[in-house]
N, C-alpha and C positions, 0 to 999 in steps of 0.2 A: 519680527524683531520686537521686542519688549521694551518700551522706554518709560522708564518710571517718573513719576510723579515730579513736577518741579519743587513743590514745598515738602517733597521729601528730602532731595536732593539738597535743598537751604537748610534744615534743619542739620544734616550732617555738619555744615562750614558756620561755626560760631559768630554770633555776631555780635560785636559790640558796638554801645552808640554813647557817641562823646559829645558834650557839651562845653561852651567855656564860657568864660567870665572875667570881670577885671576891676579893679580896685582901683584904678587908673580916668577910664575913659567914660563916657556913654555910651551903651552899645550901640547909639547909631553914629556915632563919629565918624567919620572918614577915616581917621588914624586907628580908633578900633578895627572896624571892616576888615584895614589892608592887613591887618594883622593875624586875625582866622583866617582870610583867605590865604596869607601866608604858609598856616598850619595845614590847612587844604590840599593846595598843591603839594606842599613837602609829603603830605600821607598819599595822595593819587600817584607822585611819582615811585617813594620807597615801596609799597605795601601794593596799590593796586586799585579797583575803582572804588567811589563812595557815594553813597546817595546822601542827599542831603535831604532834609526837611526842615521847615519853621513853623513856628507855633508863635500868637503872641504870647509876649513878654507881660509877667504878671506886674501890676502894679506900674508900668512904664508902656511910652512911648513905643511902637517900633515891634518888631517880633527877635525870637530867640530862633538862632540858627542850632541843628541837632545835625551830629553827623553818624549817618549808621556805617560801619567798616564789617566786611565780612574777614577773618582771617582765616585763610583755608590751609596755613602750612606752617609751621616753627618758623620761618623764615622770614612769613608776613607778621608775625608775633614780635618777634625781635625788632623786626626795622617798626612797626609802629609806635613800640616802646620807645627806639631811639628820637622817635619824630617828636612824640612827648614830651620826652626830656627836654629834647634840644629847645622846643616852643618855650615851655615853660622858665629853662634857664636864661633866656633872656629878659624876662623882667618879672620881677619877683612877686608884684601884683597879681598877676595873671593866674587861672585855675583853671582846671578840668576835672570834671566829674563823667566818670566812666563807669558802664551798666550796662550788665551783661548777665546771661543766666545762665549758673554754673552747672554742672554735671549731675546733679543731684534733682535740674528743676529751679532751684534757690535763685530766685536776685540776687544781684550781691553790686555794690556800689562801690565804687572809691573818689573821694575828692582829695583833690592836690594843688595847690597853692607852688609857686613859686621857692615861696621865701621858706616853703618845708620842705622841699626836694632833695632827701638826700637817696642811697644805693640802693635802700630797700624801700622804695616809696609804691613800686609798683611789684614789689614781689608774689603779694596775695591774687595782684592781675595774672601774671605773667602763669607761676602753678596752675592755676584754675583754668584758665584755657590753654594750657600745655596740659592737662590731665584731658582732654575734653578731644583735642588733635590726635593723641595719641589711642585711646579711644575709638577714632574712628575705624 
């Protein structure tokens, strides 16, 4: 029996990796914290698991928390968008930069604020790795 490659296998399920940030707090407050780890759980439960990494924090204190998400189905697509939304709609400081490499090879980024979130904020997300599921 043939069992192929594991970094083949990852290469097929896109992965995106999300960052936040806040216009609000310190990233080491305790009120920050509870706050990504909010976004955290809400994506472990809708979507599925996440590795996390940290790196310090340039120019501060403290390090940057990275979340890498694999989505392996339209379904884990949609509900992490929703998870987005929903984070970011509760306070309008808040951001996420999200970075992912699209079907072509290309990086491609998108940062989102809060207080810019409107119906097409993550459209060019969502295409791009809906071209890329469908694909497989």
């Amino acid at each position: 029996m043939f069992i192929p490659d594991c970094e083949v296998i990852m290469a097929l399920v896109p992965e995106v990796t999300i960052a936040t940030d806040t216009g609000t707090y310190d990233i080491e407050s305790g009120q920050w914290r509870a706050q990504v780890t909010e976004l955290h759980a809400s994506l472990r439960d809708e979507v599925g698991t996440i590795s996390l990494r940290s790196a310090p924090a340039p120019d501060a204190k403290g390090t940057l928390e990275t979340v890498i998400l694999a989505l392996g189905s339209s379904g884990a697509l949609l509900a992490a968008e929703h998870c987005f939304r929903a984070w970011l709609g509760r306070d309008k400081t808040r951001s996420l930069t999200v970075t992912w490499t699209d079907d072509t090879g290309k990086e491609r980024k998108l940062s989102i604020t809060g207080e810019r979130l409107d119906r097409r904020s993550f459209k060019a997300f969502t295409e791009s790795i809906g071209r890329m599921l469908e694909d497989r």
